[in-house]
C-alpha positions in Angstrom: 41.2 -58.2 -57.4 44.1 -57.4 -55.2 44.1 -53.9 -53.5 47.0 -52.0 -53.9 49.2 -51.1 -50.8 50.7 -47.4 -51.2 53.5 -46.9 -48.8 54.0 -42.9 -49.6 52.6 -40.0 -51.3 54.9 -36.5 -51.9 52.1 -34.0 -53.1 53.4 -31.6 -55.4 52.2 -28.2 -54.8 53.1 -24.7 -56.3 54.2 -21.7 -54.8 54.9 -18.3 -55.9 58.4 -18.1 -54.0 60.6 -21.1 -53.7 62.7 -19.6 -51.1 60.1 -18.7 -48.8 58.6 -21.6 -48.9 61.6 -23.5 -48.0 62.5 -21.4 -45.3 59.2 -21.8 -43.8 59.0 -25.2 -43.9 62.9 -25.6 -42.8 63.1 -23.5 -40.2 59.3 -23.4 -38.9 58.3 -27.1 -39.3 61.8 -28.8 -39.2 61.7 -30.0 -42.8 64.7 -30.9 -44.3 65.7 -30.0 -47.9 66.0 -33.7 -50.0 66.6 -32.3 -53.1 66.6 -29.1 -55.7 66.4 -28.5 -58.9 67.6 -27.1 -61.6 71.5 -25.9 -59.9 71.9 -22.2 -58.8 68.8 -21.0 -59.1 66.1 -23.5 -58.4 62.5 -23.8 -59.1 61.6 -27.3 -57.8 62.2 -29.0 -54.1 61.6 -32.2 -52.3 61.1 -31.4 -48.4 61.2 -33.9 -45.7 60.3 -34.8 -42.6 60.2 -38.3 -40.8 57.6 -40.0 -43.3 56.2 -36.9 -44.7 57.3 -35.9 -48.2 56.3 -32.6 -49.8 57.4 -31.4 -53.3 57.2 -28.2 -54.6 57.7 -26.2 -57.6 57.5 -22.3 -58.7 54.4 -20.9 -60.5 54.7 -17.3 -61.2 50.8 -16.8 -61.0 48.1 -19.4 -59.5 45.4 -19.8 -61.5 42.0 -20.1 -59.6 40.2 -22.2 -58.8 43.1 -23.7 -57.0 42.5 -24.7 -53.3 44.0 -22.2 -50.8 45.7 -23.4 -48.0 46.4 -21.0 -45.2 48.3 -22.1 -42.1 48.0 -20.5 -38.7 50.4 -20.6 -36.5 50.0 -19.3 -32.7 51.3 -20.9 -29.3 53.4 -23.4 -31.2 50.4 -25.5 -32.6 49.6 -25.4 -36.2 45.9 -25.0 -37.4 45.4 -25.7 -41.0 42.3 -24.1 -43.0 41.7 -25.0 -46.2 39.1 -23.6 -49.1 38.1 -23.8 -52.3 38.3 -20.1 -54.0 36.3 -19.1 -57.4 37.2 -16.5 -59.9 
């Protein structure tokens, strides 16, 4: 059997505020904004940058387990921790 070739993946992740997270990722990392969705007020994004795709959509309350990602920025390097959290 043939292995498939995957040329992508665009993880779609959740956050409690859209707007933030976009502006984070815009005007920290250099994403750009692909797409939005619904018009006016929007709860769902496509972010790029070069090759790396990220989608995300609003959740008004994360339900745990749910990994937690926290990103530390300092001295213009980006250190990424990530854990699994239990209610």
């Amino acid at each position: 059997m043939a292995a498939i070739a995957f040329r992508g993946l665009t993880p779609f992740l959740k956050t409690m505020d859209l707007a933030r997270t976009i502006d984070f990722y815009v005007n920290l990392l250099g994403f750009v904004v692909d797409m939005q969705w619904p018009a006016g007020t929007p709860t769902d994004c496509i972010l790029d940058n070069g090759h790396v795709h990220l989608a995300f959509g609003f959740a008004a309350a994360v339900v745990w387990p749910y990994p937690q990602i926290e990103l530390n920025i300092s001295s213009g390097s980006i250190a990424v921790a990530s854990a699994m959290m239990f209610a």
